[in-house]
One Martini backbone bead per residue (centre of mass of N, CA, C, O) as a GRO file, in nm:
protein
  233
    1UNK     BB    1  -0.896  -0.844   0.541
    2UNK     BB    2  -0.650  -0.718   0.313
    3UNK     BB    3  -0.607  -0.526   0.029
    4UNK     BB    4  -0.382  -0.422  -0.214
    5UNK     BB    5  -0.335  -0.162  -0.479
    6UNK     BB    6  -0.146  -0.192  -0.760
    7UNK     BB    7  -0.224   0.013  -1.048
    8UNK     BB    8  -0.536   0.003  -0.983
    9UNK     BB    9  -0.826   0.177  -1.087
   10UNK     BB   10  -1.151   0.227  -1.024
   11UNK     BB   11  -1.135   0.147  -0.696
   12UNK     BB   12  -1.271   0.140  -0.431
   13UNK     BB   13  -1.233   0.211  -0.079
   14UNK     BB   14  -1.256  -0.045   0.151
   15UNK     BB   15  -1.548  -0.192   0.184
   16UNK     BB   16  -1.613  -0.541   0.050
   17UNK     BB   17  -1.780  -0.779  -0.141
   18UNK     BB   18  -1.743  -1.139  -0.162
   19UNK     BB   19  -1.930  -1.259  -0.417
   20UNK     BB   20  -2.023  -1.535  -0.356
   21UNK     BB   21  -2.253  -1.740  -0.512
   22UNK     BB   22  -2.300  -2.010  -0.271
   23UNK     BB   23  -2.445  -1.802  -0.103
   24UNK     BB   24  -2.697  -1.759  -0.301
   25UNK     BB   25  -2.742  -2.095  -0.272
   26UNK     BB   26  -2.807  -2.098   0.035
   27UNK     BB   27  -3.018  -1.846  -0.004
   28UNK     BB   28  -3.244  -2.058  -0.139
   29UNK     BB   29  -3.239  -2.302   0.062
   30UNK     BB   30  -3.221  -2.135   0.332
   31UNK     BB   31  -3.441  -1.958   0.545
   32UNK     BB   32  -3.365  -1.626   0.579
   33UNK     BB   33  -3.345  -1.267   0.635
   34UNK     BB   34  -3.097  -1.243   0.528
   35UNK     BB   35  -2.771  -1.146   0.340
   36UNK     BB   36  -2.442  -1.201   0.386
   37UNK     BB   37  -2.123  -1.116   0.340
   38UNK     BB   38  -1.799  -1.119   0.305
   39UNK     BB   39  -1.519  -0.902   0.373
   40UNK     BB   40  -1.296  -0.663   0.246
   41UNK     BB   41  -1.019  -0.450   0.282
   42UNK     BB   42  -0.934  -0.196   0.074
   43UNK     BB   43  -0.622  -0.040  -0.071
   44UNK     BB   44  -0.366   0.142  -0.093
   45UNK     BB   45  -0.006   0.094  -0.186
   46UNK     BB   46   0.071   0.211   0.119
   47UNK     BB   47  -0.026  -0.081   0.231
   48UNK     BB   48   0.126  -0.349   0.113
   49UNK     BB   49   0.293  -0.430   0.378
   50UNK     BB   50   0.025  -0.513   0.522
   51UNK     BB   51  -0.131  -0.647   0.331
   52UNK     BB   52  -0.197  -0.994   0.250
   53UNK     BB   53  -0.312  -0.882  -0.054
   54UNK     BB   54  -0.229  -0.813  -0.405
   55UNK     BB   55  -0.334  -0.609  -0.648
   56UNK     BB   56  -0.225  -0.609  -0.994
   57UNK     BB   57  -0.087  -0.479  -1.267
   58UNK     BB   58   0.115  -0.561  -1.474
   59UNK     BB   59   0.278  -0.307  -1.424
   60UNK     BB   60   0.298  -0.327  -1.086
   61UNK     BB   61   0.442  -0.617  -1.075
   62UNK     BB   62   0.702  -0.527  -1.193
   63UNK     BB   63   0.772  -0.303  -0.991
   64UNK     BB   64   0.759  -0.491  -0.751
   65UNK     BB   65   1.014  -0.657  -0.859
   66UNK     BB   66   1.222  -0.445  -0.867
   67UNK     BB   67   1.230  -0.365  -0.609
   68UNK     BB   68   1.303  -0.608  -0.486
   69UNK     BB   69   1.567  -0.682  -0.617
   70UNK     BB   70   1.735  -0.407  -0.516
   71UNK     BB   71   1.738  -0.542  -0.260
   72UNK     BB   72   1.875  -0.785  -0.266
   73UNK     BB   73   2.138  -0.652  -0.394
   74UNK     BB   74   2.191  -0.446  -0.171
   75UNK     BB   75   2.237  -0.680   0.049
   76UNK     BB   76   2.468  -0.831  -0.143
   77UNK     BB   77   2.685  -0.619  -0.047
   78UNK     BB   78   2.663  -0.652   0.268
   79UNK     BB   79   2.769  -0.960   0.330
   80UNK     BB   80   2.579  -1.185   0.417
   81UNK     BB   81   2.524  -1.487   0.566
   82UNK     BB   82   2.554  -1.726   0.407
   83UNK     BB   83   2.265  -1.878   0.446
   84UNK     BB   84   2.143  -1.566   0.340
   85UNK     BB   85   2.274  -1.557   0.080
   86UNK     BB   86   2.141  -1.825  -0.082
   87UNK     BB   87   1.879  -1.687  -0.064
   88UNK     BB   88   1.918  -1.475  -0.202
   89UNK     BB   89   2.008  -1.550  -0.472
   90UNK     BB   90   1.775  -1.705  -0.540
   91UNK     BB   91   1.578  -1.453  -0.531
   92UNK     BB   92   1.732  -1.300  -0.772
   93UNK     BB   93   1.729  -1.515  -1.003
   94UNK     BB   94   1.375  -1.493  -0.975
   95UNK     BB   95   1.381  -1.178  -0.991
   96UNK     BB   96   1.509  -1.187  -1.315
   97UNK     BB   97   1.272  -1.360  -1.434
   98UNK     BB   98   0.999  -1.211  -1.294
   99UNK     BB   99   0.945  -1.318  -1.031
  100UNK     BB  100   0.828  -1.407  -0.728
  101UNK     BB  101   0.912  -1.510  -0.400
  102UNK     BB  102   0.662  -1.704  -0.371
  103UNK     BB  103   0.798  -1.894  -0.612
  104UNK     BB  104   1.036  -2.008  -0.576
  105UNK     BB  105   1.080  -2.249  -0.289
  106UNK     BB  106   1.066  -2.170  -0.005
  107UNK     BB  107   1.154  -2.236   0.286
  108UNK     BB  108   1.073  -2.157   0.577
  109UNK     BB  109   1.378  -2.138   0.669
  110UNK     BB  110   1.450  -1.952   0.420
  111UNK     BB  111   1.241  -1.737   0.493
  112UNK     BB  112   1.336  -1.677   0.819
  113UNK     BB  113   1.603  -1.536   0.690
  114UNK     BB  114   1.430  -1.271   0.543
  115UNK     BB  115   1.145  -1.157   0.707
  116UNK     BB  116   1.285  -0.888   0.749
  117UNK     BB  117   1.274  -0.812   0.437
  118UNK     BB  118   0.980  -0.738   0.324
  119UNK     BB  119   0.876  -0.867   0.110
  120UNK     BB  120   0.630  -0.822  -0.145
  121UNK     BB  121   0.617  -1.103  -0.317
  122UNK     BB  122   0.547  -1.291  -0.096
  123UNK     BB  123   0.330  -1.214  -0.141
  124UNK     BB  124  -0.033  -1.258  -0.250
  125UNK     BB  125  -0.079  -1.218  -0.587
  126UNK     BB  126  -0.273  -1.048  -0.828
  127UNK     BB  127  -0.399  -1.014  -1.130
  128UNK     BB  128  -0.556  -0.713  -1.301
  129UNK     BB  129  -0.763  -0.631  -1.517
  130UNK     BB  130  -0.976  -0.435  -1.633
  131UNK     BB  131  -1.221  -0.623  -1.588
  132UNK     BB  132  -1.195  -0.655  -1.360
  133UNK     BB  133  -1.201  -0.368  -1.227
  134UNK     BB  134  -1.530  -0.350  -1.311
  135UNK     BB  135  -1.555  -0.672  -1.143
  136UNK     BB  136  -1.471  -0.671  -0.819
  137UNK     BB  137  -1.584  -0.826  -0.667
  138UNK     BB  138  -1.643  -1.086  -0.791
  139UNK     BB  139  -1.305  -1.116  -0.812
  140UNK     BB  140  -1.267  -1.155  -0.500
  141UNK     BB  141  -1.268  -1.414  -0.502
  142UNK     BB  142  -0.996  -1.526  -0.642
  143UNK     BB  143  -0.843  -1.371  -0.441
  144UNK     BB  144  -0.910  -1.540  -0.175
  145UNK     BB  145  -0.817  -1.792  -0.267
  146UNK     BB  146  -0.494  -1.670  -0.330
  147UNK     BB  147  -0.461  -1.591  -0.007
  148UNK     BB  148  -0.552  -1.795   0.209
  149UNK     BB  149  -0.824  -1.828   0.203
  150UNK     BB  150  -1.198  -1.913   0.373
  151UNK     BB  151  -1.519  -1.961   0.375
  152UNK     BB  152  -1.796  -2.015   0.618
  153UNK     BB  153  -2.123  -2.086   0.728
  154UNK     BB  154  -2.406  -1.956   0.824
  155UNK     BB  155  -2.778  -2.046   0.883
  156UNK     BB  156  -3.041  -1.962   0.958
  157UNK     BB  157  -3.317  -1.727   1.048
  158UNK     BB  158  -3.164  -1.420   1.055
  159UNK     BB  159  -2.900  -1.549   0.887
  160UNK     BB  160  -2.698  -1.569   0.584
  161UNK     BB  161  -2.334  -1.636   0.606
  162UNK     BB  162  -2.018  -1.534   0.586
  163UNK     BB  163  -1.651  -1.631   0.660
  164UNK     BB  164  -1.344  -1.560   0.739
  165UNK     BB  165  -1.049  -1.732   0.695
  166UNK     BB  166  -0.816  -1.921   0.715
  167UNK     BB  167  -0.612  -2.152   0.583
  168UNK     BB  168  -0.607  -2.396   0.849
  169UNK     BB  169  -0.873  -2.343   1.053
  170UNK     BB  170  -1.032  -2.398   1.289
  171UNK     BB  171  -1.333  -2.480   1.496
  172UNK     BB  172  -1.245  -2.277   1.657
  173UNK     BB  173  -1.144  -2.035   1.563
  174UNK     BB  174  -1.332  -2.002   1.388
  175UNK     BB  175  -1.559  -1.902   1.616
  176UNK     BB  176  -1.418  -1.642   1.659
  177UNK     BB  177  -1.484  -1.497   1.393
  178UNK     BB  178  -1.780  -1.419   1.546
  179UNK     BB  179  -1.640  -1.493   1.857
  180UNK     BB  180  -1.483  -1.509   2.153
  181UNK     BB  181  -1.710  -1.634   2.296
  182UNK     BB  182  -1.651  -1.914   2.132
  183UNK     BB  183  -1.389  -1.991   2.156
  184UNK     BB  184  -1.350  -2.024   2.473
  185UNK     BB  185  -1.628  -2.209   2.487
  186UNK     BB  186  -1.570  -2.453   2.308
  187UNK     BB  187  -1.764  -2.778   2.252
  188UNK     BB  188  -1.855  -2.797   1.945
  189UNK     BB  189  -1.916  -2.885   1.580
  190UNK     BB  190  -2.179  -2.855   1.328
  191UNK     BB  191  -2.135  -2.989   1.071
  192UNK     BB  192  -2.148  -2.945   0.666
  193UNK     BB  193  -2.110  -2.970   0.389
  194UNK     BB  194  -2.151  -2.832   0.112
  195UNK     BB  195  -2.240  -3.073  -0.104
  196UNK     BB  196  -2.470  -3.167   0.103
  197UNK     BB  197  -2.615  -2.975   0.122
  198UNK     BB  198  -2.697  -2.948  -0.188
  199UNK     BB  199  -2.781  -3.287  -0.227
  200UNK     BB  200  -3.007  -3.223  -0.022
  201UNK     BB  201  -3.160  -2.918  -0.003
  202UNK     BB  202  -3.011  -2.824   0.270
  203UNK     BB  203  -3.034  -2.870   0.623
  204UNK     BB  204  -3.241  -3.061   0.668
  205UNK     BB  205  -3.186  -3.286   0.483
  206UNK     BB  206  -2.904  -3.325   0.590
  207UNK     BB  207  -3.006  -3.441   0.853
  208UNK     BB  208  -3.171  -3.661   0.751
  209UNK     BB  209  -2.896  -3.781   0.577
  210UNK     BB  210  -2.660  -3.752   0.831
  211UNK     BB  211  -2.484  -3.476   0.740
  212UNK     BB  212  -2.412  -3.432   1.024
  213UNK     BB  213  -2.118  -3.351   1.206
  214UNK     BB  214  -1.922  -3.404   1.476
  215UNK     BB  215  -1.643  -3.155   1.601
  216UNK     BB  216  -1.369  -3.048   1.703
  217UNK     BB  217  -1.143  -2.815   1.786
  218UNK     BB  218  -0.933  -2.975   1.586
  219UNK     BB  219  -1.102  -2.892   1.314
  220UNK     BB  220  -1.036  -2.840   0.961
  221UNK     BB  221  -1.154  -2.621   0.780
  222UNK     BB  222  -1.379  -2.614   0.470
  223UNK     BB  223  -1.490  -2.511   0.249
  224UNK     BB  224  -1.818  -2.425   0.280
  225UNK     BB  225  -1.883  -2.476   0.567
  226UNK     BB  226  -2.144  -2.580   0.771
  227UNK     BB  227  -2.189  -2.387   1.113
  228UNK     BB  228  -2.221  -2.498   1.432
  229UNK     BB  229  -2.204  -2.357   1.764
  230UNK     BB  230  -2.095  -2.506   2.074
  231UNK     BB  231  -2.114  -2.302   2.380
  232UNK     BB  232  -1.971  -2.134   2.693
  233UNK     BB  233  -2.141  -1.859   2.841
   0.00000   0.00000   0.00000
């Protein structure tokens, strides 16, 4: 995952790490040898184009918001057909509201009407104030959390790990976020919901309390939930 920083100064480029708590609270349950956190890398302005996910200051993200408007007036000055018209007067009058391409209400057939003009603002945007740029990693949950990503963990041995995926990623799918050859191979996967790790006081109470369940690859993972998985080697 990248995230593009448009306006906020005093944050180190490269890689970050996600501080989320809760993997704080798994490797206090689970009993493994290190403790990783999930990874996103932090990018300049120059990147905003390719990165997942902006973050910017109040300034920056007006200055967002004028840029997109400009193109979009732009294009409509070139006459295009109809139905992409509709879409973009639409895209106008809410980027002259101050509002963001994303908060619009578009729906994904008229996203793909105009999908080759590659607003910034269709991206997930968060505002940082100077304090979030202070504690930047900590702000980073937030971050992801507003970009349609979600981690889930695994647990145990030589390491208590965060991994990052898209919102609606398969348990095939996070298996290949591992490894390759864990999606390829993917028999099946054995979850435990996040709360009941919790309220079990770690995994193997989770399984003692039968809450560990078998998922085909067709199962859609769910924020923080714990997973082991088995495949064909």
């Amino acid at each position: 995952m990248k995230i593009a920083l448009v306006g906020v100064t005093g944050v180190p480029l490269g890689k970050h790490k996600v501080r989320d708590p809760r993997l704080d609270q798994a490797d206090k349950l689970v009993k493994a040898d290190t403790k990783t956190y999930a990874l996103v890398d932090v990018a300049g302005d120059e990147e905003a184009s390719t990165a997942d996910a902006l973050v910017v200051s109040p300034e920056g993200r007006f200055d967002l918001v004028v840029k997109d408007l400009e193109f979009a007036e732009t294009r409509l000055e070139r006459n295009p057909p109809a139905a992409e018209k509709a879409v973009l007067e639409r895209i106008k009058a809410h980027l002259e509201g101050e509002g963001l391409v994303a908060e619009a209400g578009l729906t994904p057939e008229e996203l793909h009407l105009v999908e080759s003009h590659a607003y910034v603002t269709a991206k997930p945007i968060v505002v940082a104030e100077a304090a979030d740029a202070e504690a930047f990693d900590s702000f980073l949950v937030s971050v992801v959390n507003a970009s349609g990503y979600i981690s889930f963990l695994t647990v145990g041995g030589t390491e208590n790990r965060a991994w990052l995926i898209r919102k609606g990623a398969t348990a095939q799918e996070a298996g290949g976020a591992i490894h390759t050859d864990i999606q390829k191979g993917f028999i099946r996967a054995e979850i435990i919901a996040w709360d009941d790790l919790v309220a079990a006081g770690g995994e193997t109470g989770a399984k003692h309390a039968n809450k560990m369940r078998v998922e085909t690859r067709s199962y859609v993972m769910q924020d923080y939930d714990v997973a082991n998985f088995r495949f064909r080697k």
